[in-house]
TIRO-2110 file (N, C-alpha, C; in Angstrom, 1 decimal):
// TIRO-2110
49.0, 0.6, -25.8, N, 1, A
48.4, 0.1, -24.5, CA, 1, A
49.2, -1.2, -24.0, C, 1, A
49.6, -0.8, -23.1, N, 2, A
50.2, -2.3, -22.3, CA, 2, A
49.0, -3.2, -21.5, C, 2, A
49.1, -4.4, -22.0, N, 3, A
48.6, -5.4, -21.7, CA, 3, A
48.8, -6.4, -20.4, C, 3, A
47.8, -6.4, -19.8, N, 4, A
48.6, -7.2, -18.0, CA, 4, A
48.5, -8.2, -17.8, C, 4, A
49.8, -8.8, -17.7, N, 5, A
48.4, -10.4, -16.7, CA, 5, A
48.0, -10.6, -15.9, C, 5, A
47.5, -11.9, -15.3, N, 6, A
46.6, -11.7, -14.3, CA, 6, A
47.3, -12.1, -13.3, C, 6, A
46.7, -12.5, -12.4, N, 7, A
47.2, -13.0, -10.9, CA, 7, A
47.5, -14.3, -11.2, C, 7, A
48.9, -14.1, -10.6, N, 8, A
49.4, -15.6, -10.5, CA, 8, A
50.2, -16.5, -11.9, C, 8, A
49.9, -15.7, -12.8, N, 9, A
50.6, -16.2, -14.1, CA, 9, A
52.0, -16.6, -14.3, C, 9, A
52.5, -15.4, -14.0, N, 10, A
54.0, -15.8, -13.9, CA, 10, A
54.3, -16.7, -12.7, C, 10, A
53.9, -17.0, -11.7, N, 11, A
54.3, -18.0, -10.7, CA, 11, A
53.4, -19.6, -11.0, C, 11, A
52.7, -19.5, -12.0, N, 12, A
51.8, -20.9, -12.7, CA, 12, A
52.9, -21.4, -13.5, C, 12, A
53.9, -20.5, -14.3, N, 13, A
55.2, -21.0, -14.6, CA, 13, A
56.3, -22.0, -14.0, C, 13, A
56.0, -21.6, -13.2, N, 14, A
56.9, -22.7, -12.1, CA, 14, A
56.3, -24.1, -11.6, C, 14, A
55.3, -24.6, -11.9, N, 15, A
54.1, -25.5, -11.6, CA, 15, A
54.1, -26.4, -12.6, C, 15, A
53.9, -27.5, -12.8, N, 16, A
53.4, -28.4, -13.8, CA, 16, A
52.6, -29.5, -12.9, C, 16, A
51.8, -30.2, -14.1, N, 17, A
50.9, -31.1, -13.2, CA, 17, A
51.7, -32.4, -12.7, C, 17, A
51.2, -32.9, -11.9, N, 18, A
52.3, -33.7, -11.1, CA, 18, A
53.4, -33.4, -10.1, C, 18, A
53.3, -32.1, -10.0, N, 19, A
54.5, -31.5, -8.9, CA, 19, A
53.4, -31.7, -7.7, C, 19, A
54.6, -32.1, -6.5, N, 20, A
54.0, -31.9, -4.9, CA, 20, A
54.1, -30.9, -4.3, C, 20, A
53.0, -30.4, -4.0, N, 21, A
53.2, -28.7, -3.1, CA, 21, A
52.4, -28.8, -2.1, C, 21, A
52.9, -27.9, -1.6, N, 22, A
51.7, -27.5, 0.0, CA, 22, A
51.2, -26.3, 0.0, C, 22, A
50.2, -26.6, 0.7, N, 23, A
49.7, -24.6, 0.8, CA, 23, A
49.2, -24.7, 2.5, C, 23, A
48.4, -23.3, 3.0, N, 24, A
48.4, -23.0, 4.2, CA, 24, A
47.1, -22.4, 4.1, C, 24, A
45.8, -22.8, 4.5, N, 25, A
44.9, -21.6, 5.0, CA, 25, A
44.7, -21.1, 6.7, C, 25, A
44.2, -19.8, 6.5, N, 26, A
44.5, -18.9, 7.4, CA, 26, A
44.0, -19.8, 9.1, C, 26, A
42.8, -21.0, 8.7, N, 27, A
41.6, -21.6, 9.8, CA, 27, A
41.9, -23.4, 9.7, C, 27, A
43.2, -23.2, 8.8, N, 28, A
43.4, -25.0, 8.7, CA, 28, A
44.5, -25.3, 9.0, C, 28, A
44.8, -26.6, 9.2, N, 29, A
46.3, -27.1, 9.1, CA, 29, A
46.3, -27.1, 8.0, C, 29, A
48.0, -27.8, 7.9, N, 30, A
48.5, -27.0, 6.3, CA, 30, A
48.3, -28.4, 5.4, C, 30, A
48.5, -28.3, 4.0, N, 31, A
47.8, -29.4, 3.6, CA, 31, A
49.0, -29.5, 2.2, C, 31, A
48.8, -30.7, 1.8, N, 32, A
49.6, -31.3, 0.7, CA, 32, A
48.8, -32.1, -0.2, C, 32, A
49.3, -31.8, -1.7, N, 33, A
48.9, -32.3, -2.5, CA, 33, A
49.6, -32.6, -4.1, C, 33, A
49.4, -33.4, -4.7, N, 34, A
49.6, -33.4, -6.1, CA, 34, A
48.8, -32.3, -7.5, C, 34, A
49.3, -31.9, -8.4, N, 35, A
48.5, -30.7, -8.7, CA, 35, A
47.8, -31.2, -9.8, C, 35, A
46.6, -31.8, -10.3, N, 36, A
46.3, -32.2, -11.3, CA, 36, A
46.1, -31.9, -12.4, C, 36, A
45.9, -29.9, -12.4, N, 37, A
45.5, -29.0, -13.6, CA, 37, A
45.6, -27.7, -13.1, C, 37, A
46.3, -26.9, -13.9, N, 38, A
46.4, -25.5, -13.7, CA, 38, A
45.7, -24.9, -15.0, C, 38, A
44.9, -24.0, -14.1, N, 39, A
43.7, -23.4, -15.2, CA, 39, A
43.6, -21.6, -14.9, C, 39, A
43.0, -20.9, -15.8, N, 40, A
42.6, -19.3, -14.8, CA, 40, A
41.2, -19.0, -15.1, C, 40, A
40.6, -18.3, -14.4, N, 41, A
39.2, -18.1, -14.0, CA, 41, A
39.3, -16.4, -14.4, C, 41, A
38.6, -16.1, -14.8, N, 42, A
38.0, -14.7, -14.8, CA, 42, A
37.6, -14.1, -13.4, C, 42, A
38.1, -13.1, -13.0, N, 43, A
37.6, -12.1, -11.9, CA, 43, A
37.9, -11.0, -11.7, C, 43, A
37.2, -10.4, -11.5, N, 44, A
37.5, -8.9, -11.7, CA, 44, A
38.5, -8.5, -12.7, C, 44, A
37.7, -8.9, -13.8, N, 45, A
37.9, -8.4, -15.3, CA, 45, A
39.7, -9.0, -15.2, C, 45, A
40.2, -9.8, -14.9, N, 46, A
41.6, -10.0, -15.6, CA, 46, A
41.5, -11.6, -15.0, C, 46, A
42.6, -12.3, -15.4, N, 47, A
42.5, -13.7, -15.2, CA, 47, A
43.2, -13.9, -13.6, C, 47, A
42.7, -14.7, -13.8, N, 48, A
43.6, -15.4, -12.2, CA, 48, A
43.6, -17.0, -12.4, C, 48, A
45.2, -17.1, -11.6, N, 49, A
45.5, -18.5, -11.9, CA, 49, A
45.3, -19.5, -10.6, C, 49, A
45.0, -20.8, -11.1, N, 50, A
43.9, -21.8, -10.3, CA, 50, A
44.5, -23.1, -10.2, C, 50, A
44.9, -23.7, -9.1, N, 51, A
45.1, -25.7, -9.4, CA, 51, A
43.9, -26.5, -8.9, C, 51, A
44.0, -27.4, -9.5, N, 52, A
43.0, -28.9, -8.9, CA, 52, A
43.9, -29.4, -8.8, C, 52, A
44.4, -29.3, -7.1, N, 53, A
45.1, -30.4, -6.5, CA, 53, A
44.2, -31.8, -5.6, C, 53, A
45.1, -32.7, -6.2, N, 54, A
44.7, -33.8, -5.6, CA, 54, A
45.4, -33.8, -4.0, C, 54, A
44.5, -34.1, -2.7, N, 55, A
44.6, -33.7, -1.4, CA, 55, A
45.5, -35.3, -1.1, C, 55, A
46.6, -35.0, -0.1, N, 56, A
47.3, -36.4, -0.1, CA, 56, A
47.5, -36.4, 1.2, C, 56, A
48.1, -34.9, 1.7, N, 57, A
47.6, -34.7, 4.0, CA, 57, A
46.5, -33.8, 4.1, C, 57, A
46.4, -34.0, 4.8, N, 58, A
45.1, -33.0, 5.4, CA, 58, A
43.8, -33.8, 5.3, C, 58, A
43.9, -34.9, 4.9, N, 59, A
42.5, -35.6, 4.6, CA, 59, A
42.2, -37.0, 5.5, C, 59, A
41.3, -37.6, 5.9, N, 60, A
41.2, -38.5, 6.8, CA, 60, A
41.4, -40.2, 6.5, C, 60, A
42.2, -40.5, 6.8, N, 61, A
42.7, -42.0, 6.5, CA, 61, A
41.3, -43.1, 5.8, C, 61, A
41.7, -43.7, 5.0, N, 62, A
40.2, -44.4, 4.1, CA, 62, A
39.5, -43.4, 3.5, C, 62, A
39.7, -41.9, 3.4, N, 63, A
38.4, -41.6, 3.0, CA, 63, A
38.9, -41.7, 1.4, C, 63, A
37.9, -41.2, 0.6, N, 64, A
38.1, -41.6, -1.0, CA, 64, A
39.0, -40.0, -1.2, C, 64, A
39.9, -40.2, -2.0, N, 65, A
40.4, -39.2, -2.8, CA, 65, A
39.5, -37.8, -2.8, C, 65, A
40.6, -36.6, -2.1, N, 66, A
39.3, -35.2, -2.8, CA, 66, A
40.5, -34.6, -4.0, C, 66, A
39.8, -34.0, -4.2, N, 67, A
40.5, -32.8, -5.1, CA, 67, A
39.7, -31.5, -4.7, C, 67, A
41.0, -30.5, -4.5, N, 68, A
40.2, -29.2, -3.9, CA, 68, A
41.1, -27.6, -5.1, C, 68, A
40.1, -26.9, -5.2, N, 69, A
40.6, -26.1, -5.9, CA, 69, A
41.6, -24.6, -5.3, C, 69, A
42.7, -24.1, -5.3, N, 70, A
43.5, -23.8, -5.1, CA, 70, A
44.0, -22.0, -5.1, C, 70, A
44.0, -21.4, -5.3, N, 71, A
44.4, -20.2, -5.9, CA, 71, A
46.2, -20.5, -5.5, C, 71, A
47.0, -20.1, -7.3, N, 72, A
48.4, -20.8, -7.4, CA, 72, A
49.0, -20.2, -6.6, C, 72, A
48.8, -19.0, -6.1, N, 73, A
49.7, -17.8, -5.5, CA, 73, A
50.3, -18.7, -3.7, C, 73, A
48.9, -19.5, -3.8, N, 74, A
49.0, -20.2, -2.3, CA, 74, A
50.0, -21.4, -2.1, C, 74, A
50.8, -21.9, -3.5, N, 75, A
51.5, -23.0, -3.3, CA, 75, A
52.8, -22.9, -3.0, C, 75, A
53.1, -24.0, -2.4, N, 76, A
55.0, -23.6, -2.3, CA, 76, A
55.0, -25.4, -3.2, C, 76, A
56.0, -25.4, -3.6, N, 77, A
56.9, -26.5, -4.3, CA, 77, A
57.3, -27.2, -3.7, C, 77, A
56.9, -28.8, -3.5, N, 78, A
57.9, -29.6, -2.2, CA, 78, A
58.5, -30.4, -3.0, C, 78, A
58.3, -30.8, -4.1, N, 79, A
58.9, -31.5, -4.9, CA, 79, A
58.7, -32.0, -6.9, C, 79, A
59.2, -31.7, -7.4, N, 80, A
58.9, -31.9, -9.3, CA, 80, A
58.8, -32.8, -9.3, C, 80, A
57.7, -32.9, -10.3, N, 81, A
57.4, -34.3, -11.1, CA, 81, A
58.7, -34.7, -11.9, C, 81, A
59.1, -36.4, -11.6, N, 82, A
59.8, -36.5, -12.4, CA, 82, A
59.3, -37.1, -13.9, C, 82, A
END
């Protein structure tokens, strides 16, 4: 029996914590962030891969730090942690 992985695994490879990425939703402006943990969730019975990025645009000047959670498939790479 071949064994699968889930969504997003092999592109969670390319990620580490501390890299700057952006992503895009369909009803937002586009948004940037630092990635503070890559994790996978269970759904529909196979894993899927997840970030807690820390929000650095898309958020309102003074407000306190968010961190918002991610699905990885959604990130592009703007820059590696050095």
């Amino acid at each position: 029996m071949i064994k699968k992985k889930g969504l997003g695994c092999n592109i969670a490879l390319q990620f580490e914590v501390g890299d700057l990425v952006a992503w895009k939703d369909l009803s937002e402006a586009a948004k940037a962030g630092i990635i503070k943990e890559i994790y996978y969730k269970q759904q529909g019975g196979r894993p899927v891969a997840y970030a807690r990025v820390f929000l650095v645009k898309g958020c309102k000047k003074n407000s306190p730090l968010r961190v918002e959670e991610v699905i990885i498939i959604k990130l592009r790479l703007l820059s590696e942690r050095k």
